[in-house]
C-alpha positions in Angstrom: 90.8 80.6 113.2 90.5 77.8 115.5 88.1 74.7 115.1 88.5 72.6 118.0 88.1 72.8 121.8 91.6 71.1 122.7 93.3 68.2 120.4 90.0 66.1 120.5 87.0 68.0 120.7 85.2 70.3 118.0 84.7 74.1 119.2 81.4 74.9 120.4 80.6 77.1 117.6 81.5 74.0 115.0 78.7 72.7 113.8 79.8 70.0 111.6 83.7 68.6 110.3 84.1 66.4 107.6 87.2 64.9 107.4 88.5 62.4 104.2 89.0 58.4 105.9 90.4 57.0 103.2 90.3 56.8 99.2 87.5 55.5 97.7 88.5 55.8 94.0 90.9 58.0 92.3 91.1 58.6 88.4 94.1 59.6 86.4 93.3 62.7 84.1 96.4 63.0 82.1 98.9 65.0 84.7 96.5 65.4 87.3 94.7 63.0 89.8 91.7 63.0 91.3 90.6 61.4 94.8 87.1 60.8 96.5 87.5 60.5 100.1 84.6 59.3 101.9 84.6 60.7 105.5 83.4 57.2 106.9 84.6 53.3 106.4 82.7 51.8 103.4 81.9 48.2 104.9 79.2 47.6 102.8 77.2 49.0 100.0 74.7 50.8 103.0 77.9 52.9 104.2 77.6 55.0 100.6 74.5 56.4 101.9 73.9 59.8 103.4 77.9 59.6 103.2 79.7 63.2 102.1 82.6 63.0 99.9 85.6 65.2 100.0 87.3 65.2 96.6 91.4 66.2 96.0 93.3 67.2 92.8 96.8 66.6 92.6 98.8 68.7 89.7 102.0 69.9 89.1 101.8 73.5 87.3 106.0 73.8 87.6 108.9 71.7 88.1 109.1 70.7 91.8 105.8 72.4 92.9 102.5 70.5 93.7 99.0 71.8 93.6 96.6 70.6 96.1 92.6 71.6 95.7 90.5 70.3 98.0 86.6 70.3 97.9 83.2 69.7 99.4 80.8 70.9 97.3 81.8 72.1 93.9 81.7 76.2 93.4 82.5 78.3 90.1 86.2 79.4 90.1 86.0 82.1 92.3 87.0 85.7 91.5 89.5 87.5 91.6 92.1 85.0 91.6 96.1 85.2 92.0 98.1 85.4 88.7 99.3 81.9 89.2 100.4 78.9 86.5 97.8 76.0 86.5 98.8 72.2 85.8 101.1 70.5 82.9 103.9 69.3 84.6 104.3 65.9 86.7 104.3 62.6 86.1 101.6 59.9 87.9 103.7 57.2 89.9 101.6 53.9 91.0 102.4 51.5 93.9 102.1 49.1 96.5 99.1 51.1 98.3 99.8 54.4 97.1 99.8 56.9 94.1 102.7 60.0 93.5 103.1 62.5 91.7 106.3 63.6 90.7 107.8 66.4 89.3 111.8 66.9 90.0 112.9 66.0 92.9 109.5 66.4 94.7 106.5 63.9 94.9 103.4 64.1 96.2 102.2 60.3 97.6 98.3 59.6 98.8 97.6 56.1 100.3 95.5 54.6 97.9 94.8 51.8 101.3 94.0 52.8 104.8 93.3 55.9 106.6 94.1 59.3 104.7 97.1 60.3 103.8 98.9 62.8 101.6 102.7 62.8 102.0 105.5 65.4 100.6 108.7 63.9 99.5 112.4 65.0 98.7 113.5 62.0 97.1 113.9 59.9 100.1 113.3 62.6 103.0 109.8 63.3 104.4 108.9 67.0 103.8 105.9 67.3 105.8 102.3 65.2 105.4 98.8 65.6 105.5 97.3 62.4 107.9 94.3 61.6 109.5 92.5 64.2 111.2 94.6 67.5 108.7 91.9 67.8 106.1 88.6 69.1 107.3 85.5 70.7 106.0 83.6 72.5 108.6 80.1 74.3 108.6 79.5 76.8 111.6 76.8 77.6 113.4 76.4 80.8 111.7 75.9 79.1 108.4 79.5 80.0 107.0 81.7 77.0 105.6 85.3 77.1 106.0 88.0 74.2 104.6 90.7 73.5 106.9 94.1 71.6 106.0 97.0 71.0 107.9 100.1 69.9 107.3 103.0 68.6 110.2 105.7 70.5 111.4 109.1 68.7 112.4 111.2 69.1 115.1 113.1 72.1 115.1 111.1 72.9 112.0 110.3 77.4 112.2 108.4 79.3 109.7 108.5 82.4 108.3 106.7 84.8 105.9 103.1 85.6 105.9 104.3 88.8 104.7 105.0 91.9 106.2 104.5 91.1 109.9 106.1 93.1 112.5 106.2 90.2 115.2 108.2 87.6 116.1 110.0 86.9 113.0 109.7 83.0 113.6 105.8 82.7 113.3 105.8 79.5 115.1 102.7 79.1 118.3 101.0 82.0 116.4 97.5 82.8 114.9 97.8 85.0 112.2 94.9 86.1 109.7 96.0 87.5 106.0 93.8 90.4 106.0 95.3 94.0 105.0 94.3 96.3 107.8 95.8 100.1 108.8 97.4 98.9 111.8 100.9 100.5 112.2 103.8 98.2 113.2 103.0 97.3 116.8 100.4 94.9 116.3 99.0 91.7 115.0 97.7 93.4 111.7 99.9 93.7 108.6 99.5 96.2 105.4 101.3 93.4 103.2 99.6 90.1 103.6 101.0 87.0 101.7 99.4 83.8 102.2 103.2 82.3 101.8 105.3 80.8 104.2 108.8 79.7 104.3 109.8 76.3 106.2 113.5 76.2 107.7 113.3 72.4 106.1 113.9 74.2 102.4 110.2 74.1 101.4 107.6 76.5 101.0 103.3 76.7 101.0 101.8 78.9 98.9 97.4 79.2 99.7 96.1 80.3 96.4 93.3 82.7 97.7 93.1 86.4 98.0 90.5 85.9 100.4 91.0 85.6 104.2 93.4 83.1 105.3 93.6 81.9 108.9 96.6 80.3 110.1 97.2 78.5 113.4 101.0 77.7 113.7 101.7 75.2 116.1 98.9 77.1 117.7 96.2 74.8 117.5 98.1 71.3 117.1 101.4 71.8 118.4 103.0 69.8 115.8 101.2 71.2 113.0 100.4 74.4 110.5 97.3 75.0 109.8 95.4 77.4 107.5 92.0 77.4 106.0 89.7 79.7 103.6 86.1 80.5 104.0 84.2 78.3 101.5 84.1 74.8 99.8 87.5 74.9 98.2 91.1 75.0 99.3 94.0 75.1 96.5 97.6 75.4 97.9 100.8 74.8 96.3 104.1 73.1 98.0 107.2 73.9 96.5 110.6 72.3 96.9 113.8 73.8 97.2 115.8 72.4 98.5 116.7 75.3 100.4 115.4 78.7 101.3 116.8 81.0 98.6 115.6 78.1 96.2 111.8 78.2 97.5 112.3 81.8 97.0 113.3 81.9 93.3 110.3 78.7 92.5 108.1 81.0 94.5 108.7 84.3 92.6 108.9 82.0 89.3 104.8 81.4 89.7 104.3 84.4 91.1 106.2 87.1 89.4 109.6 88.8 89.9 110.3 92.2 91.2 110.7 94.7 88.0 114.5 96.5 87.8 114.1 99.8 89.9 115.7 103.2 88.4 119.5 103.6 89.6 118.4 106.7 91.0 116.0 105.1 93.5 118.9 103.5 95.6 119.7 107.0 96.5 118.9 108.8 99.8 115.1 110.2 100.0 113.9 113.4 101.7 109.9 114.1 102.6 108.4 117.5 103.0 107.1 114.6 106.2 103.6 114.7 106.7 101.7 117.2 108.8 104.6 119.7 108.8 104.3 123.1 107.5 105.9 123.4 104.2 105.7 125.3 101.1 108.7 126.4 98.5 110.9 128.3 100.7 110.8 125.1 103.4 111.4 122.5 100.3 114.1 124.6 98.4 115.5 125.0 102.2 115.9 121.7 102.9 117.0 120.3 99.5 119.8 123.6 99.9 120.5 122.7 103.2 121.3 119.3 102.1 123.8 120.5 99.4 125.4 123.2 101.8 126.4 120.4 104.2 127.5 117.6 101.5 124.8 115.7 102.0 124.2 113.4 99.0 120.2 113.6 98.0 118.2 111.8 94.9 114.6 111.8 95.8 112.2 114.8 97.0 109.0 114.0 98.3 106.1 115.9 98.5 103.9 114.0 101.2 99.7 114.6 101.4 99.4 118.1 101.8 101.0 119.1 98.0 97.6 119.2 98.0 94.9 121.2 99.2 92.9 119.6 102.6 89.7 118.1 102.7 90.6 117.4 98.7 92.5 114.6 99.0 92.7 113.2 96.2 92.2 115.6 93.4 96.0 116.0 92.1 96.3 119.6 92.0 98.5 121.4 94.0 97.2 123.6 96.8 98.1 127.0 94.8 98.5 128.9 98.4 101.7 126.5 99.7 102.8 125.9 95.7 101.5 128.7 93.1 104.1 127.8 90.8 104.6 123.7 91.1 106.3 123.8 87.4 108.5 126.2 88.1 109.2 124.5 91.6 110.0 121.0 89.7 112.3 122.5 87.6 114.3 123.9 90.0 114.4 120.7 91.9 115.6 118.6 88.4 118.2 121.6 88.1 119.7 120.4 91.0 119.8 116.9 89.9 117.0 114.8 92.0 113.9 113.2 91.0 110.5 114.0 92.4 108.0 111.8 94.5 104.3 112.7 94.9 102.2 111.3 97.5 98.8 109.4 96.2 96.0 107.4 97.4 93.0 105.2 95.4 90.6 107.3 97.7 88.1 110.4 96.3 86.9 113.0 98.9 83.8 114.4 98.6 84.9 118.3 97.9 87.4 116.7 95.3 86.8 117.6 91.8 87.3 113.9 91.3 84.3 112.8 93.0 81.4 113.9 91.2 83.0 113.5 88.0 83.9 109.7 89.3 79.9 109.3 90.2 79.0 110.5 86.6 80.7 107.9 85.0 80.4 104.9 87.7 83.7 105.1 88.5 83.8 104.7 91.9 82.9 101.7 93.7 79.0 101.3 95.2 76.8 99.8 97.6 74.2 96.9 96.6 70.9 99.7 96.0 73.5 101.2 93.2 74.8 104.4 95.6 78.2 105.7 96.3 80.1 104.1 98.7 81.1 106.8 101.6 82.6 107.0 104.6 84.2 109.8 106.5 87.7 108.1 108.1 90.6 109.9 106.9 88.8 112.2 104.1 85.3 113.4 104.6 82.5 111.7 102.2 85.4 109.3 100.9 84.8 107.1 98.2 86.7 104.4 96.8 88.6 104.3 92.8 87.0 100.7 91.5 90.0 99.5 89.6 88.0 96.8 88.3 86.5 98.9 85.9 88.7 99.5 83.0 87.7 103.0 82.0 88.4 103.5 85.7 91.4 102.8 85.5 92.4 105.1 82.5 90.7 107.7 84.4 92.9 107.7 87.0 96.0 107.1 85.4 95.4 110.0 83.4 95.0 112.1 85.9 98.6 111.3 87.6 99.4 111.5 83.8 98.8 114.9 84.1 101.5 115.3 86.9 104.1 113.5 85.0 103.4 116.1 82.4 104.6 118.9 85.4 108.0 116.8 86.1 106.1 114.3 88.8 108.7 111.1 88.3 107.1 108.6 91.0 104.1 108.3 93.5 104.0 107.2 97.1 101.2 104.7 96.9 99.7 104.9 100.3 96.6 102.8 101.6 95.0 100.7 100.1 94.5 98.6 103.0 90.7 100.3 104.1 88.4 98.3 101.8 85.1 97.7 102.3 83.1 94.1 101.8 79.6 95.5 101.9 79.9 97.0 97.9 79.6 95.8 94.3 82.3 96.2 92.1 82.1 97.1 88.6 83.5 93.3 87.2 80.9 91.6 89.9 84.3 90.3 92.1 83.7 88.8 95.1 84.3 92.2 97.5 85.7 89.7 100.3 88.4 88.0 97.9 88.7 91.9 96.8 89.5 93.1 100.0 93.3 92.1 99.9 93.1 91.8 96.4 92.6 95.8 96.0 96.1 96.7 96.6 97.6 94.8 93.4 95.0 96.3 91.1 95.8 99.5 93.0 99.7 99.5 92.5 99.2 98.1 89.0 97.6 101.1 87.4 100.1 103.2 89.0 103.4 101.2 88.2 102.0 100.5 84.5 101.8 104.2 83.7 104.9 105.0 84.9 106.3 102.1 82.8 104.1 103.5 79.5 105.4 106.8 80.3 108.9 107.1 82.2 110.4 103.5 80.3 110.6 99.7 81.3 113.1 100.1 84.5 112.5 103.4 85.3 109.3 102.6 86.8 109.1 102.7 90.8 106.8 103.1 93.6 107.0 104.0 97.3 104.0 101.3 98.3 102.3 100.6 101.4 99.5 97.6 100.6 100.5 94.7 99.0 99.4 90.6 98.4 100.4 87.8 96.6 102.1 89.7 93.2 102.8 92.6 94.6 106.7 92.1 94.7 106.6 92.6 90.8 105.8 96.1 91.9 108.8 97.8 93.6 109.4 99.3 96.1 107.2 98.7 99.7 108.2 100.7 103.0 107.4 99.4 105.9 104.3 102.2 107.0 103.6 104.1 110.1 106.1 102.7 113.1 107.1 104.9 116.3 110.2 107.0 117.0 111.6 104.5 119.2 114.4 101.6 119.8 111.3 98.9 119.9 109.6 100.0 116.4 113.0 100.1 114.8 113.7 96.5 115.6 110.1 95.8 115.0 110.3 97.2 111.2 113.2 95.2 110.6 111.1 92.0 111.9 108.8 93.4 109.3 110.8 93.6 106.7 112.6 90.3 107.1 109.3 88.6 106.8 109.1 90.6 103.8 111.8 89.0 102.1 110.5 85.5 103.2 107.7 86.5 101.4 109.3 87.0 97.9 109.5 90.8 97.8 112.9 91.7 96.4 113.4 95.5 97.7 112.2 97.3 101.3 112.0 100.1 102.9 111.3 101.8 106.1 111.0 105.5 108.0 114.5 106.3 108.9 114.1 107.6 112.6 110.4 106.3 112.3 107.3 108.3 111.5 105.3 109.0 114.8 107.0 111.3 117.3 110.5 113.1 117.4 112.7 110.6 117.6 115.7 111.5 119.7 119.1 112.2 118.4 120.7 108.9 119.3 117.7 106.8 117.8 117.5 108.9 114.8 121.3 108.2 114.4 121.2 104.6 115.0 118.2 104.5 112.3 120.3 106.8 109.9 122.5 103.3 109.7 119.9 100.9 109.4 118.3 103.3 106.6 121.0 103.3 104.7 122.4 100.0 105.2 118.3 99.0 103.4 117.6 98.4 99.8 116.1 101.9 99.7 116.3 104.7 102.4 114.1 107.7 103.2 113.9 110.2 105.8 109.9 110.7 106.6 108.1 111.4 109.6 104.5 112.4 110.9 104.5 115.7 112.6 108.2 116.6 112.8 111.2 117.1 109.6 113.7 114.4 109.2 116.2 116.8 107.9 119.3 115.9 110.0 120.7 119.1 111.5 117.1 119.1 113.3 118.8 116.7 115.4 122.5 117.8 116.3 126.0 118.2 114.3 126.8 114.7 114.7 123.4 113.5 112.9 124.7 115.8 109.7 128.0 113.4 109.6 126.3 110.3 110.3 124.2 110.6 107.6 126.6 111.8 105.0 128.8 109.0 106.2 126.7 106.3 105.5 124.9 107.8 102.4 128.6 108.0 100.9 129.1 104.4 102.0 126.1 103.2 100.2 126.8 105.5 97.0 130.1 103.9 96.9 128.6 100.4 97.0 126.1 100.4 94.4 127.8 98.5 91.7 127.4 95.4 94.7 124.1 96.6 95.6 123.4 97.2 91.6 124.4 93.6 91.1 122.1 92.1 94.1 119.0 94.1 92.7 119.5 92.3 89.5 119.9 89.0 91.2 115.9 90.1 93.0 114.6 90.5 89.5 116.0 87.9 87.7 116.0 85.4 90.7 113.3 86.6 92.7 116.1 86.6 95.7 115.8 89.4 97.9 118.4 92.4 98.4 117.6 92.2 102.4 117.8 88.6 103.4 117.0 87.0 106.6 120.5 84.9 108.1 118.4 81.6 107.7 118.2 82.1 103.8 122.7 82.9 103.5 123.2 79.9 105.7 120.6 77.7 106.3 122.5 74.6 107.3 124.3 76.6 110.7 121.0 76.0 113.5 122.1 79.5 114.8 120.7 81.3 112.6 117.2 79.8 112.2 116.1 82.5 114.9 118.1 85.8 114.5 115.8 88.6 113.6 118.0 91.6 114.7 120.8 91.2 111.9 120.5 90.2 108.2 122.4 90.1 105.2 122.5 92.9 102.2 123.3 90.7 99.3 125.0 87.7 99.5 128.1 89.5 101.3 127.8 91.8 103.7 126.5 91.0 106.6 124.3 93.9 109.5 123.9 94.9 113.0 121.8 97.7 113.5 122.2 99.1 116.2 119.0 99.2 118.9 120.6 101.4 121.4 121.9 104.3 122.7 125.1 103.5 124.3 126.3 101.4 121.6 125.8 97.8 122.5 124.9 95.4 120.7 125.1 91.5 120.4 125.0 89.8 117.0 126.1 86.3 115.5 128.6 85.9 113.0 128.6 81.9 111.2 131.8 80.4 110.8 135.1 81.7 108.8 137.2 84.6 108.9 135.1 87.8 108.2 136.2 91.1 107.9 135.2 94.3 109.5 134.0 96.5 105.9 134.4 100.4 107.8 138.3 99.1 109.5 139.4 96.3 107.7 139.6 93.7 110.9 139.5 90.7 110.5 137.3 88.5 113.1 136.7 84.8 113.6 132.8 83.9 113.4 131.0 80.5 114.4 130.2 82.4 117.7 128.1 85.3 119.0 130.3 88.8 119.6 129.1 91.8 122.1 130.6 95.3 120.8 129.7 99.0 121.9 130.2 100.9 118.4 129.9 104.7 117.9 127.1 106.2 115.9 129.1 106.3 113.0 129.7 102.5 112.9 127.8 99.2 113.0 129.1 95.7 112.8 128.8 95.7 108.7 131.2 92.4 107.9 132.6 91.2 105.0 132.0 87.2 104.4 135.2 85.6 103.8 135.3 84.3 100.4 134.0 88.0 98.6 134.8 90.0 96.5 133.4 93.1 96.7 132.6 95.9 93.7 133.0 98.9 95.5 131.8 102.5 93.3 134.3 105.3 92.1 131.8 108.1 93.0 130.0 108.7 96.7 127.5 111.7 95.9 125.2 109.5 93.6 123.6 106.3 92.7 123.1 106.9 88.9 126.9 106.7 87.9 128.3 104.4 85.3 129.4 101.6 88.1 132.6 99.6 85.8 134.0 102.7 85.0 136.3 102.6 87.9 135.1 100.1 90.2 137.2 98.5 92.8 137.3 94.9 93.5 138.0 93.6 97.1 139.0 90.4 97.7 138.2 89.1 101.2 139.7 85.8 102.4 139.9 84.1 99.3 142.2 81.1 99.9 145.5 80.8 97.0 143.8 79.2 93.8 140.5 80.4 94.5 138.3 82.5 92.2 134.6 84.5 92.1 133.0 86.0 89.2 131.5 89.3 89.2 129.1 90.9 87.9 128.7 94.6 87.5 125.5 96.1 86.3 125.7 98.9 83.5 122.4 101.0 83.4 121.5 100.8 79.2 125.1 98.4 78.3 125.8 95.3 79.4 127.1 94.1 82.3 131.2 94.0 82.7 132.4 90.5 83.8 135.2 90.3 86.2 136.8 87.5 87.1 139.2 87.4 90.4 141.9 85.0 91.5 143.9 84.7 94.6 147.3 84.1 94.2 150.6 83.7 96.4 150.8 87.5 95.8 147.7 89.1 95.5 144.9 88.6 93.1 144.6 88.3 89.6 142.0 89.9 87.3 140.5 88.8 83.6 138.1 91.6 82.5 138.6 91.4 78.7 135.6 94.4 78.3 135.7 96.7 81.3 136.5 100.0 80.7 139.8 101.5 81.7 140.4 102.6 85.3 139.4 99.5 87.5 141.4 98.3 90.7 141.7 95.4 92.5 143.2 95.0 95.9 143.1 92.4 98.8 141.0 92.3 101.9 140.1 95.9 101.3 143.7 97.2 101.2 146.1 98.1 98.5 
């Protein structure tokens, strides 16, 4: 939202802006200080009339983070609020003229003389500041009160983040409102909004408010980011890194880590896809099919119309398509895969659910006490209120009931369409509940499964997301086209994912509206499984891949055998996401943030901290990536190529530029046809331009054990290996070679 009418005017529809001039006062209260910031000179004792006040809090509630709360008029804490750490940390720092707070590395310092001021230091380098002119509190004329901060942006300085945005990666000259809307992936509108960015200066902003937040990047003042919340309050936290990945691990340290997802979820997903025609016969056709060509498969999913129409959701099976859905999950588990169920938090009217959910006040209502109803996407829909605790047991018993028939995880979908006009059951604010939902939403789902399936068994297949909802694993990336253009744009999406803090991502391999044609369903195939996790879904057309042609069969099983036989790496980077909070997918700028070139790339990334991606975004092949400095090695020929430049290549569908970073040592699998295999017993290690002398540690995950240590040394000859407690079998060779 924009306030003024160029750099010096106020917009027409701003009624008033107070903004701080300098500091009155300020008081030390143990860690934490307090400002008053009149927003005029006081000359003389007459200037304290009729003169508005805007008061700040400084705290520290972790090592090398700072709290900022800024305020007009004091309001109740607000509810519901983000699961965040308040104050404790810090220590005040008085001066010449100023006050700091420190904590680490990082210190907050307000001019305590002359015009406001609020800057962000790392030790002796200027972060970014908050000057004359940033802070603002600003009544409309509509009667609505917003406060405004913003905070400079240096030269060269990008940011990224906001969540799940399918734009321009570098969010830079853009307006962007954290609101979770049903919007697909070709437009402004997000499902997974994070009021978090990520500075390319090592530093990151986190707006504590599930409400809306309006951001004007270098949008509004060229050199500056600004965001604001409806209201008399504004509380944001900075946190230091000093680099990406760091911000990243501080970030997830307030605000949760991702949980460990099953082995079995790394494998290759198959839907029933949405409104095809499908009943056992098509199901035990496909999952058949996929056996008869050698096509490794972990996951079935049974997409919206398991159940009957017009029901949705009721969690029975439509008995016409599935008369037997026992008998049907058994067969499935017989041949070794897991089963996903499609859900949403909404109640049609001809759903048993709905009158039962009215009975007990369930369901969320309007102000004069009735249901809540609208006809998009079910007819007479109404809406789970998951502030209501014997709500929530409702519903999870119901999908309790599924997990009874052999159900092992849900597709989570929506939870973006929710209404402000309503009360809920806790009395939350339904605009800071709007976003808010989708946690509450994914929570009751992913703690059942947890109660039920075992801590690290537990996964979803979400859409909606906020601030918390990386501890929830895994998000796909919703409803994109069949085309070149949606395929980069999900990959935009889910890069500003992992600026976000979420650990694991998906996406609709070949994309979910339209056919897609061979050669983009192909190149997608690549991308899919080149992703954290990897499922083939569509809208109104199977994603089997002999629907496509011969070659798409071989593709697939070519890179689902590649990815099998990289899951103790993979295995290794997921445990670095739940224990770090650093993502498996990772933009170039968080690897290698000191190389300039990378501060922009959105069409590459890497998987882990070692391999690094192309997809491919067309047919004929082409494609341009950058590759930073060193000798990196082709993974599918064993090339070696020299980065610090950009290359141009034309690669067949069966390949992608998938390089090695000098320096690694890779843990490659003994089986191809699974995820879910003991990953030491056998493992490979390949060493990749490790100089004479030089040695890496790794790690290998053990699903129930602990993990096997490997430690690898170059030598004259070859490499050397200590693993006192690895199991027998393991091999190590050089540069990919024996």
């Amino acid at each position: 939202m924009k306030f003024t009418d160029g750099y010096w005017m106020l917009a027409d529809n701003v009624k008033q802006m107070l903004r701080p001039a300098q500091v009155e006062s300020y008081e030390v209260r143990g860690r934490q200080l307090v400002f008053h910031a009149p927003t005029g000179p006081l000359r003389h004792r007459g200037d304290t009339l009729n003169r508005p006040i805007i008061t700040v809090r400084l705290d520290s509630p972790a090592p090398e983070v700072v709290a900022v709360e800024i305020e007009h008029f004091h309001v109740a804490r607000e509810h519901p609020a983000f699961d965040l750490p308040r104050g404790g940390h810090g220590e005040v720092v008085e001066g010449e003229g100023f006050v700091e707070l420190v904590t680490g590395s990082l210190r907050a310092r307000v001019a305590t003389e002359g015009p406001w001021s609020l800057q962000f230091w790392r030790d002796d380098v200027l972060l970014t500041e908050s000057g004359a002119r940033s802070v603002g509190a600003a009544q409309l004329d509509d009667g609505s009160h917003h406060v405004i901060e913003q905070l400079s942006l240096g030269i060269r300085e990008y940011v990224y983040g906001l969540g799940e945005r399918f734009g321009p990666f570098v969010k830079n000259g853009q307006s962007v409102d954290i609101w979770n809307a049903d919007g697909g992936t070709s437009s402004e509108q997000a499902y997974k909004n994070v009021p978090f960015q990520l500075s390319s200066r090592g530093y990151g902003v986190l707006v504590d408010s599930p409400d809306r937040v309006s951001y004007e990047i270098a949008s509004e003042v060229a050199s500056r980011l600004q965001f604001s919340v409806p209201g008399q309050r504004l509380r944001y936290l900075v946190i230091d890194g000093p680099t990406p990945k760091h911000v990243l691990e501080r970030y997830t340290g307030l605000a949760g880590r991702p949980a460990r997802v099953p082995a079995w979820s790394y494998g290759l997903w198959l839907s029933t896809s949405f409104t095809t025609d499908y009943d056992e016969q098509t199901v035990l056709s496909f999952v058949d099919g996929m056996a008869e060509r050698n096509l490794p498969l972990s996951v079935f999913h049974f997409d919206c119309f398991w159940m009957r129409q017009f029901h949705w959701s009721d969690f029975t099976w439509d008995p016409v398509t599935f008369p037997d859905p026992e008998g049907l999950l058994r067969k499935l588990h017989d041949r070794g895969l897991k089963v996903s169920v499609w859900i949403n938090p909404y109640i049609a009217r001809r759903s048993a659910l709905f009158d039962e959910g009215v009975e007990h006040g369930y369901l969320v209502t309007r102000a004069d006490g009735s249901v809540w109803q609208w006809d998009m996407w079910q007819a007479g829909m109404a809406l789970v209120d998951f502030t209501n605790p014997d709500a929530c047991q409702w519903y999870a018993d119901k999908l309790k009931g599924l997990l009874d028939q052999g159900v092992d995880c849900f597709k989570t979908d929506f939870g973006e369409r929710i209404p402000t006009e309503v009360v809920w059951h806790d009395g939350s604010d339904p605009h800071r509940m709007h976003n808010w939902y989708a946690q509450l939403y994914n929570q009751v789902v992913f703690d059942l499964l947890e109660r039920e399936r075992g801590e690290g068994e537990a996964v979803l297949f979400a859409r909606s997301a906020t601030v918390g909802g990386q501890k929830l694993p895994v998000h796909w990336g919703g409803d994109c086209e069949s085309t070149f253009a949606a395929m980069a744009e999900s990959l935009r999406g889910g890069l500003s994912m992992a600026s976000s803090g979420f650990g694991f991502w998906s996406h609709d391999i070949g994309g979910f509206e339209g056919l897609p044609d061979p050669a983009i369903f192909k190149r997608w195939v690549a991308f899919g499984l080149l992703s954290s996790h990897s499922r083939l879904h569509g809208s109104s057309s199977y994603r089997v891949p002999w629907a496509f042609d011969d070659e798409a069969v071989d593709v697939t099983r070519t890179f689902t055998e590649l990815k099998m036989s990289l899951m103790p790496y993979l295995a290794a980077m997921g445990e670095q996401a739940h224990l770090n909070g650093v993502p498996v997918m990772r933009p170039m700028v968080v690897e290698f943030p000191d190389d300039p070139a990378t501060a922009t790339l959105d069409t590459q990334y890497m998987l882990g901290d070692s391999l690094l991606v192309a997809p491919v975004f067309s047919a004929d092949g082409m494609v341009e990536y950058y590759l930073p400095e060193g000798r990196w090695t082709r993974l599918l020929t064993g090339e070696v190529v020299e980065g610090g430049r950009w290359l141009r290549e034309q690669h067949g569908f069966d390949s992608l530029p998938l390089m090695v970073r000098p320096g690694s040592v890779l843990a490659r699998g003994s089986v191809t046809d699974r995820p879910d295999y003991d990953w030491a017993d056998g493992v490979r290690l390949e060493a990749y331009q490790l100089d004479e002398g030089q040695s890496r540690e790794v790690l290998v995950p053990r699903v129930g054990a602990d993990p096997v240590r490997y430690t690898v040394t170059a030598t004259a000859h070859g490499v050397e290996v200590e693993a006192p407690d690895a199991p027998q079998g393991w091999s190590a060779v050089v540069g990919g070679r024996a």
